[in-house]
N, C-alpha and C positions, 0 to 999 in steps of 0.2 A: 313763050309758045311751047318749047319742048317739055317744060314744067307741068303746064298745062296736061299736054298729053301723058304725062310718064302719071299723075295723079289721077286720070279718067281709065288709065290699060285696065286697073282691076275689075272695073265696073262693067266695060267689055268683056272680062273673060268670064266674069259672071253671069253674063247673058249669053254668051255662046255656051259656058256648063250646061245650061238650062233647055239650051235648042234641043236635045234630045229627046227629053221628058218632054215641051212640047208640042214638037213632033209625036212621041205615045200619047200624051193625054186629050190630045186634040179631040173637040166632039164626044168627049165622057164624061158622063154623071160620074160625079162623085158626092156621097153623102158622108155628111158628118159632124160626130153628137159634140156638140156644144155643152161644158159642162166645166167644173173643177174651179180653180181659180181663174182663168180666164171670164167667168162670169159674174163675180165679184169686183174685180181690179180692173178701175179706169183704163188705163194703160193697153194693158191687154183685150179687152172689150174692143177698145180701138182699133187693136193691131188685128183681133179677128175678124172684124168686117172688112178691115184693108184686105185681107187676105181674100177673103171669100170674093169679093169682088174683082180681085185681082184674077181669079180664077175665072170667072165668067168673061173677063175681058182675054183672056189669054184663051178662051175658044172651050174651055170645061162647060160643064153643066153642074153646078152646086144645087146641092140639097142641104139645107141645116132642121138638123135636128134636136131636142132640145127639153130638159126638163127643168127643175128650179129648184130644188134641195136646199138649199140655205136660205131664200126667199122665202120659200113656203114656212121654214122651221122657227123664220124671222116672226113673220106675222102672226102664226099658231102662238108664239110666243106673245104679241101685243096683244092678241083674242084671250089672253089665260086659258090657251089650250097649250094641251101635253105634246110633243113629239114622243110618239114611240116608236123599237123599231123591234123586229120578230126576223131572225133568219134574215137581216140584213135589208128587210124591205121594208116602210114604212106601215103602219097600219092605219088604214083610212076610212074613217067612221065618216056617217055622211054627212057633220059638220064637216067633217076635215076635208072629204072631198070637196063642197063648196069653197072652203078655200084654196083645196089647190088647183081646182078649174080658173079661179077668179088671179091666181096670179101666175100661171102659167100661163092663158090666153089674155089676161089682161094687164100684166105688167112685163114679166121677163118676157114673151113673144115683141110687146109691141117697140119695147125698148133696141131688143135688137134688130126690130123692121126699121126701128127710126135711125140706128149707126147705121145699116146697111142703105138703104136710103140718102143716106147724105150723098152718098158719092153718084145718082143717077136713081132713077126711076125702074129698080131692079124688084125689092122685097115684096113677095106678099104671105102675111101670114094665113097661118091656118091650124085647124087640131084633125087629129086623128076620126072626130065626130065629121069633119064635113066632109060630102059628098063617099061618106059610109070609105073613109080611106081606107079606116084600120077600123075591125072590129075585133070583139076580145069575148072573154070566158072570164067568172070572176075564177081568183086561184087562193088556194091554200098553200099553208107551211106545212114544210114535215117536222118537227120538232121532237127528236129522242123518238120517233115513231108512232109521234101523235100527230093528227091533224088537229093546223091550230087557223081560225079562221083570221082574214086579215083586215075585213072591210071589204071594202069597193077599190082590190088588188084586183088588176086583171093579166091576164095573158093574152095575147093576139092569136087569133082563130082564125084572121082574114083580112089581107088587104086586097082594096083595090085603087092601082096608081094614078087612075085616068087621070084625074084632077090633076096630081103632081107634073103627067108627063105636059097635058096640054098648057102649064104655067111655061114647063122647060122648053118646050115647041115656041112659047112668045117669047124666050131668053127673056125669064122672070127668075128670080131664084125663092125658091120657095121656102117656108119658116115654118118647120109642123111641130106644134106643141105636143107632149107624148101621154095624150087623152085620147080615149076611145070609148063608144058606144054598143053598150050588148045586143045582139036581134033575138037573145033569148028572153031577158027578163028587162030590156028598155033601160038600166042604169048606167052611168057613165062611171066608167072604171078609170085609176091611176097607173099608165103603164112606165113599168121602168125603159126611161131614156135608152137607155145601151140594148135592152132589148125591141123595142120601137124603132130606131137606130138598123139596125141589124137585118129586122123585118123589112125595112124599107128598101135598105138595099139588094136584099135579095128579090124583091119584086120587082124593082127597075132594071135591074141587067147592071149593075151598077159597077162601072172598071175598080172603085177603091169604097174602103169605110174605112173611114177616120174618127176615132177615140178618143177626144181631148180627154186630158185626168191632171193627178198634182204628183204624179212619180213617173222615172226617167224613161221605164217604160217596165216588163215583166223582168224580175230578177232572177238569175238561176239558184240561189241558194239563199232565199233572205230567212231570216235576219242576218247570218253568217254572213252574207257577201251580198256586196252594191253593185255586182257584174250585169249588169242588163244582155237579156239576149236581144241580138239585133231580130232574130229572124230563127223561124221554125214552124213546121207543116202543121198541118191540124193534126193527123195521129201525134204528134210530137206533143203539141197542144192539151188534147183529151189525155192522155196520161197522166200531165200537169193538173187537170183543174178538180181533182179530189182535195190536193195538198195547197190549195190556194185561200186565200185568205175570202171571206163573204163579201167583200165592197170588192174585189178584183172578178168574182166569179159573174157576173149578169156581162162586165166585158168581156172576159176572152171567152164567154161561152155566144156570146153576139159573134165575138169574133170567126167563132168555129162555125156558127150557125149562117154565116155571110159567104164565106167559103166553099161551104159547101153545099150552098145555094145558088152557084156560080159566080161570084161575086172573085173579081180576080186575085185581090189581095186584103187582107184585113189589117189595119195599122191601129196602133195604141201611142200617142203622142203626149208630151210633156207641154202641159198648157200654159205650164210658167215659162215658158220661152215665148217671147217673142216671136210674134211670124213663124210660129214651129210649123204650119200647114204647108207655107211655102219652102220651107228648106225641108220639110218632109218630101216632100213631092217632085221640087225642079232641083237636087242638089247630090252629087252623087253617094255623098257620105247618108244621107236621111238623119232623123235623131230618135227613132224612136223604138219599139217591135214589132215584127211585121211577120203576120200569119198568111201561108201559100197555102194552095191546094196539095194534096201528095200525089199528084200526077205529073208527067211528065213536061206537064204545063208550069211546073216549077222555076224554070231557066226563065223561059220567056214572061214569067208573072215579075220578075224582079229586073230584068235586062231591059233599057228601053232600045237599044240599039246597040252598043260598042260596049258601056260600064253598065255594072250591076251594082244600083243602090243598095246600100246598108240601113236597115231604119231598126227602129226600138220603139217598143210599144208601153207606153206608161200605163197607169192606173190612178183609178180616184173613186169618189162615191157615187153612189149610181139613185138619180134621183128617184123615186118613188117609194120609196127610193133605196138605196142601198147604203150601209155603211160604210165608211171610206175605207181603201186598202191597198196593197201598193202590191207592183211586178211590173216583171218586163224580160225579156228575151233577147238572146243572142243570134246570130246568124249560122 
């Protein structure tokens, strides 16, 4: 019997670590971009829908967001079409568009409504096309100080969340593929994830963004040093992201742009971990980078009560996509 209990104590103190962040996160959206290796590997696939569920049962409000970068580059590949990429972003000619409409809303969305799904009658998915969520503007590269055109690259010009919020009112968790539809010229544009992501949560009021990626989170001096910063403001941020690498920049520029959209906190998470969402969020350590506002609202963005979590924000490739690239940040 005493066995018994002396083998269960950690499991209890693990759930009381966590009663705080409960306590904060209780009745909050929180959105976040599904991406990196997590979307690839069994394992982890698994362990992100445990998570994302686990959040909705523990009183959150999830959003997943989500693009398809290796999927799409997969299939381009079995069409004998080219991946190219300009300034980090894909270029998407209106083959290429139809395939990445076909396997963002029609493979990687439905695949991860179906893990999310296993556990309860939670998922629904959806693209940035329905019910006019996100709409966008096509976008060019500046390259050496040319404009280089990219396809059917968009930028967001406009969301509207109704749809999203009315799923999170029925505690549904919703899956938004990161496609959108112009009201200029009627085409459907490829937006990058991180920045889709970003958008989203600064039009729900959203307490967190989370940035799944395939590095530990923003580095202060890479290549020279693998020191991830746990945590830093957005001025602290914007200074960084001239000297950042093109697959880090569409993140911690979402990040900046979540921020300072009201959005309380911006996280960048290492998606080769295991449940990193949940020891991001319920654990006092965090694992990843994590971007405040520079207001006085700093204390209280990181404090949920007593202890101030420590997080680090990783980096990865940014689907529509962006080249992959690594960072992360200190506290």
């Amino acid at each position: 019997m005493s066995t018994r209990k002396h083998t269960a104590l950690p499991k209890a103190q693990t759930l009381i670590e966590a009663l705080p962040w409960l306590t904060r996160h209780h009745g909050k959206t929180v959105v976040i971009k599904f991406g990196g290796n997590a979307m690839v590997d069994e394992e982890l696939k698994a362990a992100f829908a445990q998570d994302v569920v686990f959040l909705r049962h523990a009183g959150l409000r999830p959003v997943v967001v989500h693009g398809g970068g290796p999927q799409i580059s997969a299939q381009l590949d079995r069409l004998g079409l080219e991946s190219e990429f300009k300034a980090g972003l894909r270029v998407t000619s209106l083959e290429t568009m139809s395939v990445v409409r076909m396997v963002l809303a029609g493979q990687v969305q439905r695949e991860l409504v179906g893990l999310l799904n296993q556990h309860g009658p939670f998922a629904v998915g959806m693209t940035g096309e329905d019910a006019h969520t996100m709409t966008a503007t096509k976008r060019y590269a500046d390259i050496d100080g040319e404009r280089v055109d990219l396809g059917r690259v968009g930028d967001i010009t406009g969301i509207d969340a109704g749809a999203i919020e009315a799923l999170l009112d029925n505690g549904r968790i919703p899956v938004v593929s990161s496609i959108a539809r112009s009201t200029d010229d009627d085409h459907v544009y490829n937006i990058n994830a991180d920045t889709a992501a970003a958008a989203l949560a600064a039009a729900l009021g959203a307490e967190t963004l989370m940035v799944l990626t395939d590095v530990e989170g923003l580095y202060a001096d890479w290549p020279n040093s693998d020191d991830v910063i746990s945590e830093l403001t957005a001025s602290e941020l914007e200074k960084l992201l001239p000297d950042l690498a093109s697959g880090m920049v569409p993140k911690m520029e979402g990040c900046l742009h979540a921020v300072r959209g009201g959005v309380r906190t911006a996280r960048v998470l290492d998606g080769r971990v295991p449940h990193s969402i949940l020891l991001e969020i319920f654990t006092d350590e965090g694992i990843g980078t994590m971007v405040v506002p520079d207001t006085a609202g700093h204390d209280a963005a990181t404090a949920p009560q007593e202890t101030a979590p420590q997080e680090t924000a990783p980096q990865e490739t940014a689907p529509q996509e962006t080249a992959p690239q690594e960072g992360a940040r200190t506290a």
